[in-house]
MARFI-216520 format. One record per residue (C-alpha): chain; x, y, z; residue in three letters; residue number from 1. Coordinates in nm, 4 decimals, always signed. Example, Ala and Ser with C-alpha at 12.3 -4.5 7.8 and 13.67 -1.06 7.14 Angstrom:
<rs>
R:A:+1.2300:-0.4500:+0.7800:ALA:1
R:A:+1.3670:-0.1060:+0.7140:SER:2
</rs>
This chain:
<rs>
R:A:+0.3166:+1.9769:+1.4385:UNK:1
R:A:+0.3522:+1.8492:+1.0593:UNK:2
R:A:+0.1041:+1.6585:+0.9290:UNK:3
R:A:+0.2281:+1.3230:+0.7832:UNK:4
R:A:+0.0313:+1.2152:+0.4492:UNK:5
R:A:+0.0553:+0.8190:+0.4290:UNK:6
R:A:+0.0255:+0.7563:+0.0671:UNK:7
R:A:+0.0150:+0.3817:-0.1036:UNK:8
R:A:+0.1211:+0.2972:-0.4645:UNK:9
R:A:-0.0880:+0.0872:-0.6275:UNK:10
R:A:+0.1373:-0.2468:-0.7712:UNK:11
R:A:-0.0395:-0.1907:-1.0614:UNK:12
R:A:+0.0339:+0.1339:-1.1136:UNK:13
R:A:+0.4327:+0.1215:-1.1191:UNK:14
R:A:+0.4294:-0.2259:-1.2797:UNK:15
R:A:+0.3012:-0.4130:-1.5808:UNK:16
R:A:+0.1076:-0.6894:-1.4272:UNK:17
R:A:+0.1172:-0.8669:-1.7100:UNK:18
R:A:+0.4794:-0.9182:-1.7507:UNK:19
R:A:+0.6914:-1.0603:-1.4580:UNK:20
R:A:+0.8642:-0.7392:-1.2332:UNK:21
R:A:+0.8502:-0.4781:-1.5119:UNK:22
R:A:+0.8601:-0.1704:-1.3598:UNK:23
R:A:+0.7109:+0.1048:-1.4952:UNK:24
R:A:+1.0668:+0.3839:-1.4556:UNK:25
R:A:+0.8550:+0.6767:-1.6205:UNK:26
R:A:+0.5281:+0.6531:-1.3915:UNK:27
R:A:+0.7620:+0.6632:-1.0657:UNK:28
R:A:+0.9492:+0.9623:-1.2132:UNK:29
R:A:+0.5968:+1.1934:-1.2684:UNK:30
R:A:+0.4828:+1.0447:-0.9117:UNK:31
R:A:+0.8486:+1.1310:-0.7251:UNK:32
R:A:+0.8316:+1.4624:-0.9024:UNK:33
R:A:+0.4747:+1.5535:-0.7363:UNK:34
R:A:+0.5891:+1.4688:-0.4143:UNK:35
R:A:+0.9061:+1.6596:-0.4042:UNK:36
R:A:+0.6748:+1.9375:-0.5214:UNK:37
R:A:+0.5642:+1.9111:-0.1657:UNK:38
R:A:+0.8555:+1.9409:+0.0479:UNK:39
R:A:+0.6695:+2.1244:+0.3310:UNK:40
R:A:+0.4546:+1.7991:+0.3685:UNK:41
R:A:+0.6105:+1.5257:+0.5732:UNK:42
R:A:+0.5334:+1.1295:+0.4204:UNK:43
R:A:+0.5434:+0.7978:+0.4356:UNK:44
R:A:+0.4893:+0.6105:+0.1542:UNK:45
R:A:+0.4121:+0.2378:+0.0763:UNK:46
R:A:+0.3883:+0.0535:-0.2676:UNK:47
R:A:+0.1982:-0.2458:-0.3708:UNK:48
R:A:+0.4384:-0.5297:-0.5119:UNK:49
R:A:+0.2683:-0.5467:-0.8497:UNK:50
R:A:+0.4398:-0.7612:-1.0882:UNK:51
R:A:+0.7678:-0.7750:-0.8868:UNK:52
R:A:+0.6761:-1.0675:-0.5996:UNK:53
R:A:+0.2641:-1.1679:-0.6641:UNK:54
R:A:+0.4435:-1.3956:-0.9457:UNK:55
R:A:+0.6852:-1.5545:-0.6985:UNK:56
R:A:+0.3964:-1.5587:-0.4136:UNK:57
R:A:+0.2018:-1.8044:-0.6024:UNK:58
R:A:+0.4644:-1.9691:-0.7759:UNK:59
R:A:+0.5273:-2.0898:-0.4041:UNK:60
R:A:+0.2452:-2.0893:-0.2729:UNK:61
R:A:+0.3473:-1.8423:+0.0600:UNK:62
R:A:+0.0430:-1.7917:+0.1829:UNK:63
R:A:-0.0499:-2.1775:+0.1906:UNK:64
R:A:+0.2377:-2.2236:+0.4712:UNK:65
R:A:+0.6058:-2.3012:+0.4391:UNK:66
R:A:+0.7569:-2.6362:+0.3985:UNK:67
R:A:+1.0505:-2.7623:+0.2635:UNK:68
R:A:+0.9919:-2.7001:-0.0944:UNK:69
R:A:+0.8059:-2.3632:-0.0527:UNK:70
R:A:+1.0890:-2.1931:+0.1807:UNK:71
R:A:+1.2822:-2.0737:-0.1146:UNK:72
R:A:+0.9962:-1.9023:-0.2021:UNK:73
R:A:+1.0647:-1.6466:+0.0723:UNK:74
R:A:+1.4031:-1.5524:-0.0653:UNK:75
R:A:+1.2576:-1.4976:-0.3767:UNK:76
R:A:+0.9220:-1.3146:-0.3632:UNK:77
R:A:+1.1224:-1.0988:-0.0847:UNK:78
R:A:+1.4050:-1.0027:-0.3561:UNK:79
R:A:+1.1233:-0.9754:-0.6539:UNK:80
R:A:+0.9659:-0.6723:-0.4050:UNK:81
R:A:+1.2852:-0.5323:-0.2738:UNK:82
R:A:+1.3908:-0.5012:-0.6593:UNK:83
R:A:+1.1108:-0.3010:-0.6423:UNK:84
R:A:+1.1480:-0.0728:-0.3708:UNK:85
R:A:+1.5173:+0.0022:-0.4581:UNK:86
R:A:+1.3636:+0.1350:-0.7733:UNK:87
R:A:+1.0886:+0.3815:-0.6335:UNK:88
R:A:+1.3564:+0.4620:-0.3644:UNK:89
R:A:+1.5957:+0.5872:-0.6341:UNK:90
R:A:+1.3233:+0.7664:-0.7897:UNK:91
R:A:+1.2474:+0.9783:-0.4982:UNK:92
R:A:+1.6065:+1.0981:-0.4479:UNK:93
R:A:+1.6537:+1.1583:-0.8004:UNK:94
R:A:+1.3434:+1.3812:-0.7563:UNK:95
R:A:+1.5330:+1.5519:-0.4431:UNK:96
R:A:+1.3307:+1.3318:-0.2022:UNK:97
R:A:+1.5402:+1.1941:+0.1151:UNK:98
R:A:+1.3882:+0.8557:+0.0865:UNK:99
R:A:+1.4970:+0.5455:+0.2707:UNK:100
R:A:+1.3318:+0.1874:+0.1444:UNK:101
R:A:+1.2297:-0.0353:+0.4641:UNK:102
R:A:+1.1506:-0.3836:+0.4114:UNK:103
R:A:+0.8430:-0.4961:+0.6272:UNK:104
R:A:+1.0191:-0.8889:+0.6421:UNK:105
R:A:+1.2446:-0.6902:+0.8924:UNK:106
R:A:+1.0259:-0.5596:+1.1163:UNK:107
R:A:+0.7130:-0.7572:+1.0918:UNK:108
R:A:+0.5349:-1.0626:+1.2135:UNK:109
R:A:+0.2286:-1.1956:+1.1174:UNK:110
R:A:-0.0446:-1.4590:+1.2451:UNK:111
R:A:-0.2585:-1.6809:+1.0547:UNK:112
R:A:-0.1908:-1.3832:+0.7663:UNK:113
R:A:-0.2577:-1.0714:+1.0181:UNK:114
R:A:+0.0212:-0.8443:+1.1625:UNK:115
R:A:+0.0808:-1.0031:+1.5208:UNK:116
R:A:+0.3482:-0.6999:+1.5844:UNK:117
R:A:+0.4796:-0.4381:+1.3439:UNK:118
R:A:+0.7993:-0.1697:+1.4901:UNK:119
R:A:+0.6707:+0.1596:+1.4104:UNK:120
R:A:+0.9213:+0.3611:+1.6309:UNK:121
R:A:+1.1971:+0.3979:+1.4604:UNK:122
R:A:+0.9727:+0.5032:+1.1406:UNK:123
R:A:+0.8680:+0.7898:+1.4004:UNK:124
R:A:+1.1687:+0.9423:+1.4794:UNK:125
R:A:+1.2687:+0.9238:+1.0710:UNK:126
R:A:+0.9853:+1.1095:+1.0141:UNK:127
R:A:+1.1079:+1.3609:+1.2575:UNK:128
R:A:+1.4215:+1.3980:+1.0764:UNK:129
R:A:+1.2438:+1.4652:+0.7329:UNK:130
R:A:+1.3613:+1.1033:+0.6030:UNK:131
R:A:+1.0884:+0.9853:+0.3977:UNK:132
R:A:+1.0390:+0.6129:+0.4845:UNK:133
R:A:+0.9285:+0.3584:+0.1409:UNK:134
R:A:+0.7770:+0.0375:+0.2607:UNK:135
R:A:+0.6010:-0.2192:+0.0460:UNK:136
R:A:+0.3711:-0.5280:+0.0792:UNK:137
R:A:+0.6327:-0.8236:+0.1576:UNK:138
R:A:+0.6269:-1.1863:+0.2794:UNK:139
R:A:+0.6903:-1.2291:+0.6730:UNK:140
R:A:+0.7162:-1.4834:+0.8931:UNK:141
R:A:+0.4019:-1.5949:+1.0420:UNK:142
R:A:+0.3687:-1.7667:+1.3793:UNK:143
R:A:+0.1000:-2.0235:+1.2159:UNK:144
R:A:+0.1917:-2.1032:+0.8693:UNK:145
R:A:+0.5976:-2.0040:+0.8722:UNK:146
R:A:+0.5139:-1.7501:+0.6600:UNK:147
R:A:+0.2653:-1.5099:+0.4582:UNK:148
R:A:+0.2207:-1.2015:+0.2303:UNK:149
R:A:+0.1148:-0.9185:+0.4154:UNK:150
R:A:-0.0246:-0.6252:+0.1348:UNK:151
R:A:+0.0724:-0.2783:+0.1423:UNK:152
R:A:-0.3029:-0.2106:+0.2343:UNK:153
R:A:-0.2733:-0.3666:+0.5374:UNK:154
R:A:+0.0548:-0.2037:+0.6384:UNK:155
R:A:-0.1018:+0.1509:+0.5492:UNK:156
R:A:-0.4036:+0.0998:+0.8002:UNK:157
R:A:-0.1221:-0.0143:+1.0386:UNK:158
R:A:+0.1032:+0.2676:+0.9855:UNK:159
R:A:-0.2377:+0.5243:+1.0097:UNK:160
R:A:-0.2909:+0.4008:+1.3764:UNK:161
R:A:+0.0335:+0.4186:+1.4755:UNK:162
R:A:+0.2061:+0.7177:+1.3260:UNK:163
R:A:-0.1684:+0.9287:+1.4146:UNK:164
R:A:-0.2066:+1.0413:+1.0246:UNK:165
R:A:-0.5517:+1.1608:+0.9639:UNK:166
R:A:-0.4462:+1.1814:+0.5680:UNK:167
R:A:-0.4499:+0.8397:+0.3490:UNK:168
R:A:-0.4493:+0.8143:+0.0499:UNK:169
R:A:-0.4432:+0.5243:-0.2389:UNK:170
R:A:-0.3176:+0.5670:-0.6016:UNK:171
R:A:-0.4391:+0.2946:-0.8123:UNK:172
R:A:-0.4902:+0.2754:-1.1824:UNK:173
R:A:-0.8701:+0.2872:-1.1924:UNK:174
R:A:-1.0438:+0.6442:-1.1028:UNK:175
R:A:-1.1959:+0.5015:-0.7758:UNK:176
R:A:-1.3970:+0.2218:-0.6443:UNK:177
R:A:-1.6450:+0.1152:-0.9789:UNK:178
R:A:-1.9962:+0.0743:-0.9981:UNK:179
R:A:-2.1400:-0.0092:-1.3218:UNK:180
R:A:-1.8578:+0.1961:-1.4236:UNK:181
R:A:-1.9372:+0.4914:-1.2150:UNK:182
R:A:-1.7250:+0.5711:-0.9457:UNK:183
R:A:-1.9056:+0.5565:-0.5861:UNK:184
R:A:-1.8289:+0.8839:-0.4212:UNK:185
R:A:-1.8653:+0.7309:-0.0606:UNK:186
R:A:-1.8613:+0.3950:+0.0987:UNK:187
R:A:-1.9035:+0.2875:+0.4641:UNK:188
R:A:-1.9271:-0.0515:+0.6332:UNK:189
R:A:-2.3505:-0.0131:+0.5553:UNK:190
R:A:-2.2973:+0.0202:+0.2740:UNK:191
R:A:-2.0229:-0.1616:+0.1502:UNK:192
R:A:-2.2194:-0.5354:+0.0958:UNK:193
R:A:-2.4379:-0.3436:-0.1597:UNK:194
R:A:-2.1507:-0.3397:-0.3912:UNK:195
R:A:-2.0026:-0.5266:-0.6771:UNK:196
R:A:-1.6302:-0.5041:-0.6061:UNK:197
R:A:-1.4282:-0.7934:-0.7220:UNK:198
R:A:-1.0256:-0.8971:-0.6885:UNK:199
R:A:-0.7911:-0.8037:-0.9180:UNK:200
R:A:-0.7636:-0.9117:-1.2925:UNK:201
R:A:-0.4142:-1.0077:-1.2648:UNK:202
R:A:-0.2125:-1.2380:-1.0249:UNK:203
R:A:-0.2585:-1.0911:-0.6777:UNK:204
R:A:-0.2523:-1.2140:-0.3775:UNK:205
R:A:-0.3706:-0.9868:-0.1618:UNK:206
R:A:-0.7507:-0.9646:-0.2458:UNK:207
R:A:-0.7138:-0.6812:-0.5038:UNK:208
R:A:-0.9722:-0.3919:-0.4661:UNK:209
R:A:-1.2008:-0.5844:-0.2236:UNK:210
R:A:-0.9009:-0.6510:+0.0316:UNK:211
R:A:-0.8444:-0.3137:-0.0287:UNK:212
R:A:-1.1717:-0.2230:+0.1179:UNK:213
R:A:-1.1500:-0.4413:+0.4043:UNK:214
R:A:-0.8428:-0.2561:+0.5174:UNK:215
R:A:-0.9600:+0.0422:+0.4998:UNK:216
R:A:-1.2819:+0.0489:+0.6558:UNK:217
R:A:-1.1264:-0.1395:+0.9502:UNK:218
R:A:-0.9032:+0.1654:+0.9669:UNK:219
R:A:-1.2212:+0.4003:+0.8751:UNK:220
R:A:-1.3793:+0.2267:+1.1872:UNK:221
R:A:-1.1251:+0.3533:+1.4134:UNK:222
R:A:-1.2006:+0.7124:+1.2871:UNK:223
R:A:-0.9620:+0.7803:+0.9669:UNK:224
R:A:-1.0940:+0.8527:+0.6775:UNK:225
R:A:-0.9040:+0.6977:+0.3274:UNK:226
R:A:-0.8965:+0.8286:-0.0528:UNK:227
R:A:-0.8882:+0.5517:-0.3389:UNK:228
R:A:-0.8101:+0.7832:-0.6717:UNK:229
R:A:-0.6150:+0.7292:-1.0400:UNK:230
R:A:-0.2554:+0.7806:-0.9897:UNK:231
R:A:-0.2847:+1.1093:-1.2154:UNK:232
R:A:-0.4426:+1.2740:-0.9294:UNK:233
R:A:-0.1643:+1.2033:-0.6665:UNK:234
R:A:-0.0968:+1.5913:-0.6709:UNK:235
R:A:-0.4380:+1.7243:-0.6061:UNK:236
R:A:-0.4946:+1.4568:-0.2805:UNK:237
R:A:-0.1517:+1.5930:-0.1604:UNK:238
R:A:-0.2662:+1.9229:-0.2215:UNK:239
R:A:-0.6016:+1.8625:-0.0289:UNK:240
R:A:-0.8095:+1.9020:-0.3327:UNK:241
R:A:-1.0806:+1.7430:-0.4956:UNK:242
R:A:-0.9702:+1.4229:-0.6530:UNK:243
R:A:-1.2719:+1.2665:-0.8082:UNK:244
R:A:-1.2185:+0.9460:-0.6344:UNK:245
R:A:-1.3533:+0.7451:-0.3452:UNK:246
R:A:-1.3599:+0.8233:-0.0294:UNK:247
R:A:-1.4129:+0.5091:+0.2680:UNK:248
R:A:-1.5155:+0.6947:+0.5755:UNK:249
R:A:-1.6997:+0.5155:+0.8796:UNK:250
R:A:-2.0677:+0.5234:+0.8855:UNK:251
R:A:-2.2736:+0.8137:+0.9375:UNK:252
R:A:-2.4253:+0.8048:+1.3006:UNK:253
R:A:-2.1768:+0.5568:+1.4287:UNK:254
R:A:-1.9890:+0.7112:+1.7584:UNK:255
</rs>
């Protein structure tokens, strides 16, 4: 049976979060062209929103709840991060990829800011078919507060479980997870409250590189290990090799 690689695009490695949805067109050409480099490898990749909906989220303060003047705010983070995926979508099949952008506000929902229930079949039998499903982090509708962002992050360690990938990987625009500017090789749940790690510089969300983490040991608890590495090394953790980044594993001696 084919392994399938779940890999993540950082936001802030397709977009300038500094400007408001300016995608970076040249970046998502040199990524699409490693993956279709890889054709024997089956995928499923998600992207971070970057600069195209984290704008909009707070502009409207989603994750705060919805009322009447924040339920606009739906329409238009969702169309700031579908801009988005339509873009990294046409990237892929330019690149020979047969890519097909799903939008998590159609198959998600969420709870106080957790997945409650995400569809994963139908992503299944794509994969089976050699489509190459493109999600992204999205609002949803929440049960609790009418609705919420749910990060790519979290989808990935949902997607993980689900789909039975033993490959994750991150591409972000830093070489790993930072130390006093060194990159820390390893990190499990022991170890994890030792470190530094802030959010992000820019507007996000999400949590930035410690929500990150959170994700991903939860899904490092449940056995799967995950790579954080710079995006110029999305060919070598395809390839299986040595990427110089981090990788979140669970904790040595835990069952």
């Amino acid at each position: 049976m084919t392994e399938t690689v779940i890999l993540k695009l950082g936001g802030s490695v397709i977009t300038d979060k500094s400007k408001e949805c300016t995608i970076d067109h040249a970046r998502l050409r040199e990524i699409a062209d490693q993956i279709a480099a890889r054709d024997g490898t089956t995928h499923v990749i998600v992207h971070g929103a970057g600069s195209c909906g984290h704008p909009e989220a707070r502009r409207y303060r989603i994750n705060d709840g919805l009322d009447a003047k924040t339920v606009p705010g739906v329409y238009f983070t969702h169309a700031a991060v579908s801009r988005l995926n339509a873009a990294v979508v046409g990237a892929l099949r330019d690149a020979g990829v047969e890519a097909i952008g799903i939008h998590p506000l159609d198959l998600a929902l969420a709870e106080g800011g957790r997945l409650a229930s995400l569809e994963t079949r139908h992503i299944a039998e794509m994969i089976r078919y050699g489509i190459v499903p493109v999600l992204h982090g999205d609002v949803v509708m929440d049960r609790l507060k009418g609705a919420c962002i749910v990060s790519g992050d979290q989808l990935v360690t949902r997607f993980a479980v689900a789909l039975g990938s033993r490959r994750v990987g991150l591409a972000t625009d830093v070489a790993g997870v930072l130390q006093d500017g060194a990159v820390v090789s390893r990190i499990d749940r022991g170890m994890v409250g030792t470190l530094d790690v802030g959010g992000s510089g820019n507007t996000d969300v999400t949590g930035g590189m410690r929500g990150k983490l959170e994700e991903l040991l939860t899904l490092a608890d449940a056995g799967t290990d995950s790579h954080i590495f710079h995006v110029s090394k999305v060919g070598r953790f395809l390839d299986g090799a040595e990427h110089g980044g981090t990788i979140v594993t669970r904790r040595r001696g835990v069952p």
